[in-house]
C-alpha positions in Angstrom: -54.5 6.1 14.6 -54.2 9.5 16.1 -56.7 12.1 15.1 -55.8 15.6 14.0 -56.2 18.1 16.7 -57.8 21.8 16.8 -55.4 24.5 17.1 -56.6 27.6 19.3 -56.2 29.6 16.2 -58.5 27.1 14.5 -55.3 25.4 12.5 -55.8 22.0 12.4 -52.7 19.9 13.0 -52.0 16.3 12.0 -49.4 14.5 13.2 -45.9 14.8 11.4 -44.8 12.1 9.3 -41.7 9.9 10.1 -39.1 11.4 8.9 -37.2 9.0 5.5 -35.0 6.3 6.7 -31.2 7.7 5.0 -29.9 4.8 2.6 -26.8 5.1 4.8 -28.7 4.5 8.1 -30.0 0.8 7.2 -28.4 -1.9 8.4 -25.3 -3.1 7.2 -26.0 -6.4 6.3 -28.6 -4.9 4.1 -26.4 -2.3 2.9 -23.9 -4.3 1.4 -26.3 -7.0 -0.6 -27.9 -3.7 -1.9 -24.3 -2.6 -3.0 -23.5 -5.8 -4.7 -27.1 -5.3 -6.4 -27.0 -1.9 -7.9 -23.5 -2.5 -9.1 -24.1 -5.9 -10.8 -27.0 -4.1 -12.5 -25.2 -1.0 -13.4 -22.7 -2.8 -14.9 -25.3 -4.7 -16.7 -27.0 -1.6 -18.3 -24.2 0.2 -19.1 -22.7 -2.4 -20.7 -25.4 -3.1 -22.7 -25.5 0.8 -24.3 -22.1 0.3 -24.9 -21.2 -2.7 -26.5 -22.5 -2.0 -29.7 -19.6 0.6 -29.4 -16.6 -1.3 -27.6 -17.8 -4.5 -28.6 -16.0 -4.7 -31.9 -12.4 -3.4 -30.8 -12.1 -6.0 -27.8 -13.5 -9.0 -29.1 -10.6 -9.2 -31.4 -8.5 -9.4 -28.4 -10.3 -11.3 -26.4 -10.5 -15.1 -25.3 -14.3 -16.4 -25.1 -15.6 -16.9 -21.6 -18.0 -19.8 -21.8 -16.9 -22.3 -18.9 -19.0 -22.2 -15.7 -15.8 -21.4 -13.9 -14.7 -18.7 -15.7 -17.9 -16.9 -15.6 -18.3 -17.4 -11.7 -14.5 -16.6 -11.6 -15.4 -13.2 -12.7 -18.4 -12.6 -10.5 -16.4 -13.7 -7.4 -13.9 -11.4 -8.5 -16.2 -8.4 -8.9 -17.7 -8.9 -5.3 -14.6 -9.7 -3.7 -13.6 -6.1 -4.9 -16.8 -4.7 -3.6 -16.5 -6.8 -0.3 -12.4 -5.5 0.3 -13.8 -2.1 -0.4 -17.0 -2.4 2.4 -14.9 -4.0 4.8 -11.6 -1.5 4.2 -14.5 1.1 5.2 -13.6 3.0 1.4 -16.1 5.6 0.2 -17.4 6.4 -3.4 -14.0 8.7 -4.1 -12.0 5.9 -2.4 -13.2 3.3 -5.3 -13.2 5.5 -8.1 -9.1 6.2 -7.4 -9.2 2.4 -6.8 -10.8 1.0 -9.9 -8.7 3.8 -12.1 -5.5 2.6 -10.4 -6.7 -1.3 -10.8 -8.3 -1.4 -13.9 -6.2 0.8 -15.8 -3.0 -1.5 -16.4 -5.2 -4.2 -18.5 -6.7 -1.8 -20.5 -3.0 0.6 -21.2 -1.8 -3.2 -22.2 -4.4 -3.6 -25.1 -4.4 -0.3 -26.4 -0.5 0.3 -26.2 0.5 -3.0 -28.0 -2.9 -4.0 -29.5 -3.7 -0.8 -30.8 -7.1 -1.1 -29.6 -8.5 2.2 -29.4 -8.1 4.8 -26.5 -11.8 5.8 -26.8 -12.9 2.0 -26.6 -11.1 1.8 -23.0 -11.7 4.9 -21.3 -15.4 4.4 -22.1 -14.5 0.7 -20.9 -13.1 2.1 -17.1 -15.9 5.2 -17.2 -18.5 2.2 -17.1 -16.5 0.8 -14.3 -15.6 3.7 -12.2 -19.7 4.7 -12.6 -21.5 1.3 -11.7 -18.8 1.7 -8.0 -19.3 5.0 -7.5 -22.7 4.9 -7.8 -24.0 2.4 -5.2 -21.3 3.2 -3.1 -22.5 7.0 -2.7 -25.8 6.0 -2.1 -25.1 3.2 1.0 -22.1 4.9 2.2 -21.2 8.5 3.7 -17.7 10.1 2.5 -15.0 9.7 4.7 -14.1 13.1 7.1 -11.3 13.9 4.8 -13.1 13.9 1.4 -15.9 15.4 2.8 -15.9 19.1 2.4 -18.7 20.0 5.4 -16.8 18.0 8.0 -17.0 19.5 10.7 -14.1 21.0 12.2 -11.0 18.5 14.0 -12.4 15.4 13.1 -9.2 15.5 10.0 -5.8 16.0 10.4 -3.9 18.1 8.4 -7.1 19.9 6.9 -5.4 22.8 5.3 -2.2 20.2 3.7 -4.7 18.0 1.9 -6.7 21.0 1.0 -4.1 22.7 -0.8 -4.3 23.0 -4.2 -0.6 23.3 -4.4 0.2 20.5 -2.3 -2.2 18.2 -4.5 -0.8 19.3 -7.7 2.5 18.1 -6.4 1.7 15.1 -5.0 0.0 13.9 -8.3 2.4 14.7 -10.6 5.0 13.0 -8.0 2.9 10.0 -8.2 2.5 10.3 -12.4 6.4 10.6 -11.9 6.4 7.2 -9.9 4.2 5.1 -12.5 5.8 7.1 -15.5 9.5 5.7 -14.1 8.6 2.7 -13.4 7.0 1.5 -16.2 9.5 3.6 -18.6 12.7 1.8 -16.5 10.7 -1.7 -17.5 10.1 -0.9 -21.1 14.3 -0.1 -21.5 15.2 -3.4 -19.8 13.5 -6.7 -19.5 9.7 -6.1 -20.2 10.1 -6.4 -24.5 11.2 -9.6 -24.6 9.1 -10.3 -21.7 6.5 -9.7 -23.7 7.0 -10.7 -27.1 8.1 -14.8 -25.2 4.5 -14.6 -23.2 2.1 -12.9 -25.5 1.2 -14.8 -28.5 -0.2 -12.4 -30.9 1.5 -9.4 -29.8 0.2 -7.1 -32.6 2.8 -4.2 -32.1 6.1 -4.1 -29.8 7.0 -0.4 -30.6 5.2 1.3 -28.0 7.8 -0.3 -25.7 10.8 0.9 -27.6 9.8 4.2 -28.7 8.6 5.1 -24.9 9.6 8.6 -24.1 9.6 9.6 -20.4 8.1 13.0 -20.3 4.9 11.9 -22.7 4.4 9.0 -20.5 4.4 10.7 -17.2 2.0 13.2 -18.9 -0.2 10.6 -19.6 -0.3 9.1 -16.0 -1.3 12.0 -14.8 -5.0 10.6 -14.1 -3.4 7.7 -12.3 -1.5 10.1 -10.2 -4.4 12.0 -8.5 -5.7 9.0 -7.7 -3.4 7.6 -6.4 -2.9 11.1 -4.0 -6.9 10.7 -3.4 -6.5 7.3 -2.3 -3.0 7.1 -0.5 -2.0 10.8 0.6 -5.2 12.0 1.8 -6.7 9.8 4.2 -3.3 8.9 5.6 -2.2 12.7 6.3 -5.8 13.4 7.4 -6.3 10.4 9.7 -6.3 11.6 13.6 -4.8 10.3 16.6 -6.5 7.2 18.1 -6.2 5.0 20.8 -3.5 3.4 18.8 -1.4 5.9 19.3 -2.0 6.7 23.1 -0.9 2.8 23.8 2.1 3.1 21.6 3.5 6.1 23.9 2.2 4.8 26.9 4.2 1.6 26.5 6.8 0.1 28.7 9.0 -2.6 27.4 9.8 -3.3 31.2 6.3 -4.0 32.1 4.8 -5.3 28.8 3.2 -8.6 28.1 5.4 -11.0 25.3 2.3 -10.6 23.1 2.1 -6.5 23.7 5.3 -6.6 22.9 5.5 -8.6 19.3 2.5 -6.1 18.8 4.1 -3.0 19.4 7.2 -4.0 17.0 5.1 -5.3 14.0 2.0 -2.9 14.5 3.6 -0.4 16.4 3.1 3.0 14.2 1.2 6.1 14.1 -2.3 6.1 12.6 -0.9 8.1 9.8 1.6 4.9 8.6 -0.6 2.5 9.7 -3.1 3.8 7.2 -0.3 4.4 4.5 0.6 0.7 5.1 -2.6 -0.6 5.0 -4.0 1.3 1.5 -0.8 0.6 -0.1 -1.2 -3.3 0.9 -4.4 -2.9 -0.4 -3.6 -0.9 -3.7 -0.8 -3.5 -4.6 -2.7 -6.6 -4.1 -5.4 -5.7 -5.8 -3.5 -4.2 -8.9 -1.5 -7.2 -8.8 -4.8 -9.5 -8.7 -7.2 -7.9 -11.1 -4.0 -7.4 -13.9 -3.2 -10.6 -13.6 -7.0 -12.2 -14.1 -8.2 -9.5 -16.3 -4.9 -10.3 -19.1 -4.7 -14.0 -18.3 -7.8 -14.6 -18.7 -9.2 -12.2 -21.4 -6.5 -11.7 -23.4 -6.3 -13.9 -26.5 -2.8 -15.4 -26.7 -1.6 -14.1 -22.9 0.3 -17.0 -20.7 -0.6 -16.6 -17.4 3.5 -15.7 -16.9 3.5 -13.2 -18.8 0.4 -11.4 -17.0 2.1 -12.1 -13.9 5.1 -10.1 -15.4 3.1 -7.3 -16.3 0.9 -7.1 -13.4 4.0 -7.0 -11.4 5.4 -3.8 -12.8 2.2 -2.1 -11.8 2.0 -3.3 -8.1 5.6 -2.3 -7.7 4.6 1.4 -9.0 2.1 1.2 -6.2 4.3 0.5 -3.5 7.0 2.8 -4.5 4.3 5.7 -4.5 3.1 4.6 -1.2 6.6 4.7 0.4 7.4 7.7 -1.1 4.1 9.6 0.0 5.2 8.4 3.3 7.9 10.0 3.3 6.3 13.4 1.8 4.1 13.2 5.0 6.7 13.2 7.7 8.1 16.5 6.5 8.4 19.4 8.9 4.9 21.5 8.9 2.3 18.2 9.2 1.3 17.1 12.1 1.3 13.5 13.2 
């Protein structure tokens, strides 16, 4: 143990303490079973001050969960969620666009033709957009480009994704995207789809009586996260090595194997991103929609949850080929 030592002015100093290990700093194999942790229990707590609430309005709606498979279904789903998130290298504002663009299309299902109530669900995806967000801010730094103290040229594009005007745009193009595309399936084949593949279907009229304005209006949420989550990191992501090999290569000289790379993988870091979080935002829409209604929804064949689910993952990649396209125009940078 080290003593304190006399100052000449007669101070006596003691030797500074350590400074506090950062919850970001650990290890990452301890980070992630810590994630897994906090948000099993959040969920847990949360849930348990709200279900004397929310309880009521979905367990008229919803199938029993009692098998051992079907509980551990659910668990593996929940952690393969947080897992595709660690390993996609997603921060806290990453998942919370994630889960609202995931989790919504279950929950617009039972309160547009099962009239359970709005307030039930949104207190139903606050729960789940707070037990991410939570653990994930704690064990995980933002990213560069939702990170306001960044410091300077480590994001592209700073002042495009920064603009107020350019994200008010953007999201209300992407409400546009969802609003169409789920309007366009309500006015052909989804009705019948529904009414055939949903025993129980309480009320069929919020198909019908779908009016495009009010529903864009009401995607609005869905469309700035889907610009937090597509548009931002792939305008802001920099140059990387990536890029350097991709104009540095030589069909003359190049390897078969650098070749086949170059033609399926061969793209800027702005559109490989964009590929890769739209990939990721489809499958996963696609996935938890399909679970979440097959499996909880009283009266739902598996069909028509597939049916459903699909109009949402192909609202996903639309918006991510379109914001594509929105980030080649003249004035951003590659």
């Amino acid at each position: 143990m080290v003593s304190p030592k006399q100052m000449p002015n007669g101070v006596v100093a003691t030797p500074a303490s350590p400074p506090p290990i950062s919850a970001t700093k650990l290890s990452s194999y301890l980070r992630f079973p810590l994630v897994v942790a906090t948000n099993l229990i959040l969920n847990a707590v949360l849930l348990s001050f709200t279900s004397t609430y929310a309880a009521g309005d979905l367990s008229s709606v919803s199938r029993s969960i009692n098998d051992w498979w079907e509980v551990g279904g659910t668990l593996l789903l929940k952690i393969l969620e947080l897992q595709l998130g660690w390993w996609g290298d997603f921060d806290s504002y990453d998942l919370v666009s994630l889960t609202i663009l995931t989790h919504g299309p279950p929950l617009y299902l039972l309160t547009t033709f099962y009239g359970i109530r709005p307030t039930t669900l949104l207190t139903k995806l606050a729960l789940d957009m707070a037990a991410i967000y939570v653990p994930f801010r704690i064990f995980r730094p933002l990213k560069a480009t939702h990170a306001v103290e960044a410091p300077k040229g480590t994001v592209s594009n700073r002042s495009v994704i920064n603009d107020w005007e350019v994200s008010v745009y953007n999201s209300l193009l992407a409400a546009g995207i969802y609003g169409l595309t789920v309007y366009s399936s309500f006015m052909t084949w989804l009705p019948m789809h529904l009414v055939i593949h949903f025993e129980g279907l309480r009320d069929i009229s919020g198909a019908h009586e779908a009016r495009l304005p009010f529903l864009i209006a009401s995607f609005i949420p869905v469309g700035i996260a889907a610009k937090s989550f597509l548009f931002t990191p792939a305008t802001g992501a920099k140059r990387d090595l990536g890029d350097i090999r991709q104009l540095a290569f030589n069909p003359e000289t190049a390897t078969l194997m650098e070749t086949v790379e170059y033609n399926l993988w061969g793209y800027s870091k702005r559109t490989r991103v964009m590929i890769a979080r739209t990939a990721t935002l489809a499958a996963l829409t696609f996935m938890n929609t399909w679970y979440q209604v097959a499996l909880t929804v009283e009266g739902a064949e598996s069909v028509g949850a597939a049916g459903w689910a699909g109009v949402w993952a192909t609202a996903a990649v639309l918006t991510g080929t379109v914001f594509w396209w929105v980030g080649h125009v003249d004035g951003v940078s590659n």
